[in-house]
BAVOKE-820888 format. One record per residue (C-alpha): x, y, z; residue in three letters. Coordinates in steps of 0.2 Angstrom, whole numbers, padded with zeros to 4 digits, always signed. Layout:
XYZala ...
//
This chain:
-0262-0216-0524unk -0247-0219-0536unk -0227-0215-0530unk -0212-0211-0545unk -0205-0226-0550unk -0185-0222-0555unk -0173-0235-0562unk -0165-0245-0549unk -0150-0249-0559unk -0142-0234-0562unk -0135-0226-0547unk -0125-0233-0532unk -0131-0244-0519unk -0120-0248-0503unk -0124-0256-0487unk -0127-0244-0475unk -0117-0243-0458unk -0128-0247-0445unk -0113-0244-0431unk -0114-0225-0441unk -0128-0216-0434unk -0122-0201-0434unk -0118-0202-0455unk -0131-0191-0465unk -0142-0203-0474unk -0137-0196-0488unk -0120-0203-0489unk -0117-0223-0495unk -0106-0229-0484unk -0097-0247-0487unk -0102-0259-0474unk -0086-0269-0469unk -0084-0277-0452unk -0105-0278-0451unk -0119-0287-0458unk -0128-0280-0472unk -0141-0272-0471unk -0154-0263-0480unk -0147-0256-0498unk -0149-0238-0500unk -0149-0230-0519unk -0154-0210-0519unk -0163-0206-0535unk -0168-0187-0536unk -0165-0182-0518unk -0176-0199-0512unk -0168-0212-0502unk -0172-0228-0511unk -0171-0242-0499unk -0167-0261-0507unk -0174-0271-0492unk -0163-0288-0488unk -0173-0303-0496unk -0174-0321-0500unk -0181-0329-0513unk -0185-0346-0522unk -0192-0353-0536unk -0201-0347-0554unk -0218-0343-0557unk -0231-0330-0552unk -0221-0320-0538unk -0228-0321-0521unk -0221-0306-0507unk -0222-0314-0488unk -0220-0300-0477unk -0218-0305-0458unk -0222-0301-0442unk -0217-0288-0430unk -0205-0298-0419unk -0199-0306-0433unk -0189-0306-0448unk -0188-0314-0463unk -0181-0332-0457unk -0199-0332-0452unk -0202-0340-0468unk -0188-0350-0472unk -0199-0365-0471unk -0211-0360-0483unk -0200-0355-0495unk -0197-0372-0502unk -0214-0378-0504unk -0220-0363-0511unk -0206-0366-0524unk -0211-0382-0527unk -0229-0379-0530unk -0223-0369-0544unk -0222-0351-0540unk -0208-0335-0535unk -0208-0332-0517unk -0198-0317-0509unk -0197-0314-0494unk -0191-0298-0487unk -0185-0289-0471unk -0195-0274-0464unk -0184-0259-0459unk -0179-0261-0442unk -0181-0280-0444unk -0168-0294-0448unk -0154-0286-0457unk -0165-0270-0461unk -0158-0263-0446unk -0156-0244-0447unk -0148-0231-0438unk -0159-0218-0430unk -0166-0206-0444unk -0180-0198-0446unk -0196-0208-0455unk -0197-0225-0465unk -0210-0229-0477unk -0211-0249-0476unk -0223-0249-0493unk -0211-0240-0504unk -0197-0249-0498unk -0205-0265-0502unk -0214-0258-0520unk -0192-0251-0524unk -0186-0269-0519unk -0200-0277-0531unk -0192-0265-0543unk -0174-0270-0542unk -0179-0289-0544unk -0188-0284-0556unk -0204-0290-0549unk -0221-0280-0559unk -0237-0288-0551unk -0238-0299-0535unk -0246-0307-0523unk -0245-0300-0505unk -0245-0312-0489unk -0242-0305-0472unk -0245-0308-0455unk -0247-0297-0442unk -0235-0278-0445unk -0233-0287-0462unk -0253-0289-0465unk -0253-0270-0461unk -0238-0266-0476unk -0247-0278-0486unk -0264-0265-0487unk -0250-0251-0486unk -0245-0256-0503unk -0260-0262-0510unk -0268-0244-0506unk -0253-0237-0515unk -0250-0245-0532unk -0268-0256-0530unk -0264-0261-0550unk -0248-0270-0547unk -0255-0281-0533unk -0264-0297-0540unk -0270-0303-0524unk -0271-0299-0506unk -0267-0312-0489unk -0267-0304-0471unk -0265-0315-0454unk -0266-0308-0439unk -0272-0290-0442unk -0279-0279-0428unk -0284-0261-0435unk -0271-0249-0425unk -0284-0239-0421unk -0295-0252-0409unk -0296-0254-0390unk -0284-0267-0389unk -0292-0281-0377unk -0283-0283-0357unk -0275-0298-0367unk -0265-0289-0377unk -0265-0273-0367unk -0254-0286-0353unk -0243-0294-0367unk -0237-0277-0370unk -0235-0272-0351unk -0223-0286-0348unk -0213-0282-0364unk -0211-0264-0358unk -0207-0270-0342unk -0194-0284-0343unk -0186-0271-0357unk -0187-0257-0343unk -0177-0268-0331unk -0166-0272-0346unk -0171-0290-0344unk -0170-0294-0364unk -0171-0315-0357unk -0190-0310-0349unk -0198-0300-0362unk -0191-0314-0375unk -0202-0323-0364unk -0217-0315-0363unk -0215-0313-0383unk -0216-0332-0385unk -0230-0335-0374unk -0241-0320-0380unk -0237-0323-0400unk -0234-0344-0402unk -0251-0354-0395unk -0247-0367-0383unk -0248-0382-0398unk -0233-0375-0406unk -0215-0386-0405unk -0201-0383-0394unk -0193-0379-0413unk -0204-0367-0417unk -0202-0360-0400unk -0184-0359-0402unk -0184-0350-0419unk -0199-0337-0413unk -0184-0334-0399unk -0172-0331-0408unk -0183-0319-0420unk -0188-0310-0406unk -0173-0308-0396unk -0163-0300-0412unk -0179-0288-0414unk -0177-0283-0397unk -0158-0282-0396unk -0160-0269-0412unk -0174-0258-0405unk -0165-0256-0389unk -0148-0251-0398unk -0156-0241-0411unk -0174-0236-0407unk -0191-0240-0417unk -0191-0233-0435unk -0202-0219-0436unk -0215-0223-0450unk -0220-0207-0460unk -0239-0203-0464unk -0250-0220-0465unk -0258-0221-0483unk -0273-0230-0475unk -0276-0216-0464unk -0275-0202-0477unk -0292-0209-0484unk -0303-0219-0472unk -0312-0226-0487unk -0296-0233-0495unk -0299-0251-0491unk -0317-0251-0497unk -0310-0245-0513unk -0299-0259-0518unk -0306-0272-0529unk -0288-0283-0527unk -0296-0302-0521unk -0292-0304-0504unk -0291-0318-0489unk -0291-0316-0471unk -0284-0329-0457unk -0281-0329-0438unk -0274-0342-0427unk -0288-0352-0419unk -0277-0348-0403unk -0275-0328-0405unk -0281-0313-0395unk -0299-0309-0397unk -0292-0294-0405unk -0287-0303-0421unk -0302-0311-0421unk -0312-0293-0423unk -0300-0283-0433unk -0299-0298-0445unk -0318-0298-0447unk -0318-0280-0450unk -0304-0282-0461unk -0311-0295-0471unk -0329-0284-0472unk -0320-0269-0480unk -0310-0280-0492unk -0325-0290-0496unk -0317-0306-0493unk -0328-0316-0485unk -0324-0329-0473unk -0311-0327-0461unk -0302-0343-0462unk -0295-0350-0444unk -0278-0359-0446unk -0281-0373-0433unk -0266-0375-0419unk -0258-0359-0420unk -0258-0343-0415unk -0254-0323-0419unk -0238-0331-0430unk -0249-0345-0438unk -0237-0346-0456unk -0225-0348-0442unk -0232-0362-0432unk -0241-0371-0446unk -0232-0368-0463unk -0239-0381-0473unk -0255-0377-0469unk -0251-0359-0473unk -0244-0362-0491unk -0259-0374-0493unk -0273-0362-0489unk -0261-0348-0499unk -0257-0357-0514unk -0278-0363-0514unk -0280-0343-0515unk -0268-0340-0528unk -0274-0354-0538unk -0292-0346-0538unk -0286-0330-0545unk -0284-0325-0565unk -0271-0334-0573unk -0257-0324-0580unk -0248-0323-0594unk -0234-0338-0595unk -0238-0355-0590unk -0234-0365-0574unk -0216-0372-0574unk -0216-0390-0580unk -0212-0403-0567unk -0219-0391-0552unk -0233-0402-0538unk -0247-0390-0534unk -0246-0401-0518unk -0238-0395-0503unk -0228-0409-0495unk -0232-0412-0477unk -0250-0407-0479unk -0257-0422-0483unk -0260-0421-0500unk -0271-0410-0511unk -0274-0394-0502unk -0293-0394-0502unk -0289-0410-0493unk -0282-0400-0478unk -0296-0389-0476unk -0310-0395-0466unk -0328-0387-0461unk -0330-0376-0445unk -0343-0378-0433unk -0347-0358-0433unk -0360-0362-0416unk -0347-0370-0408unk -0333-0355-0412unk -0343-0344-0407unk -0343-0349-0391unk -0322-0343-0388unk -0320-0331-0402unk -0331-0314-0406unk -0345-0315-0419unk -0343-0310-0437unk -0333-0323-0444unk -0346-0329-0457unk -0351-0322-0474unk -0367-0314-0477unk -0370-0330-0489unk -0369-0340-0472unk -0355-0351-0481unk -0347-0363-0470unk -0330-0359-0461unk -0312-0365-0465unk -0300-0373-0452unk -0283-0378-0457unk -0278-0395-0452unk 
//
């Protein structure tokens, strides 16, 4: 399953209005009293969306894809050690996140949007990490152009299409409600205490507030995008078919839900263990970032070398972790786990599990 790929330089590009919803999509209107948003280029009668990004460092490029009631600030602390260690890492804003936020219109495709902002930068083959709505994109993508993605990480995934536990099933009934009594203060908080674990910093907290509270101001001014057709849904056997390397984390403090659909996730893939990021919950890269970039960049390290060598001067270690990487990962007592969390986590090959320190 393959898109066109047009030239991203030669046509216009202008921020796009967000107090205009009532301008065609069409139209590339200057952005002047707002923030910018999302870049919109039309190539052919497509929209071609340049999402808002960040991005540090040289080396294999490395695409962090957030959460749901997030943006990309999510990852402003993993951005510096992952450009340390020696590679590129971009991280981008999904439409309707951050300062992707869009008028009312009618679909979004998230993958293309990020496959046509890798093209601008100029960015061939990658490296996905995402958690939670951006684990989702991440297979979106893979499924789409599967020869440009080098290697796959999803945290926090829960297939759409499962039960969801009476967990998760509350979390969203207090969200709907406090945002029914236009209480954005009370569903900010129900967001903190159904996403971030316990174990997580007052800092933490107060950055996962803020995240959340822009997420919610923008749905409630400008509505949900509307995604168009799911590639993963258009072929129930689409994940089974890729043969990208792939690594599959949960929170040791998520919902049970997480636990399952990463399992599941992890058996279609064929990636083996799941690994559980110790003291953190559905935003694990959130909470624990060094331990993130360590079990990351040990994933990355494992996979085929490319082309140029690694930077000189660049520490394959991730500072705050304690040293080496492999340092930081530590052997799971899978009897003992199985005692809070569903079964599944382990491998055929019965190979130990992985906490994150």
């Amino acid at each position: 399953m393959q898109r066109d790929r047009t030239d991203t330089d030669s046509t216009c590009s202008q921020p796009l209005r967000p107090s205009h919803p009532s301008h065609p999509l069409h139209s590339c209107i200057p952005c002047i009293d707002q923030p910018a948003g999302a870049i919109h280029s039309f190539r052919e009668s497509r929209a071609t969306v340049i999402l808002p990004f960040d991005e540090a460092g040289t080396g294999r490029p490395i695409v962090l894809l957030h959460a749901r009631p997030t943006n990309r600030s999510m990852w402003r602390a993993h951005l510096p050690l992952l450009a340390r260690a020696g590679v590129r890492a971009i991280a981008l804003d999904l439409p309707g996140h951050g300062d992707a936020v869009l008028p009312r219109r009618h679909e979004t495709t998230p993958w293309t949007d990020v496959l046509d902002t890798l093209d601008h930068l100029g960015v061939d083959r990658f490296v996905l990490a995402g958690n939670s709505l951006g684990a989702l994109v991440a297979l979106q993508v893979a499924v789409t152009e599967p020869q440009r993605v080098q290697g796959l990480v999803a945290v926090g995934y829960r297939p759409h299409d499962m039960k969801p536990s009476s967990r998760l099933r509350t979390a969203w009934d207090e969200e709907r409600v406090a945002l029914e009594a236009d209480d954005i203060e009370a569903a900010v908080r129900a967001g903190v205490e159904a996403w971030i674990s316990p174990k997580a910093s007052e800092d933490v907290r107060a950055q996962a507030a803020v995240m959340m509270r822009g997420q919610l101001v923008a749905r409630v001014a400008y509505g949900e995008p509307k995604a168009a057709a799911d590639p993963l849904g258009e072929d129930p056997g689409a994940l089974r078919a890729l043969t990208v390397p792939a690594l599959v984390g949960v929170g040791a403090f998520d919902m049970p839900d997480f636990f399952e659909g990463g399992a599941r996730l992890s058996d279609e893939l064929k990636a083996g263990e799941v690994a559980v990021l110790a003291d953190a919950g559905h935003l694990a890269p959130l909470e624990q970032p060094a331990a993130f970039c360590a079990l990351l960049l040990d994933f990355v390290d494992r996979l085929p070398a490319q082309s140029s060598e690694r930077p000189p001067g660049t520490d394959r270690r991730v500072a705050g972790s304690g040293g080496s990487r492999q340092a930081d990962l530590e052997p799971v007592d899978r009897d003992a786990d199985r005692q809070r969390t569903p079964s599944g986590l382990h491998d055929g090959a019965g190979r130990p599990g992985l906490r994150l320190r």
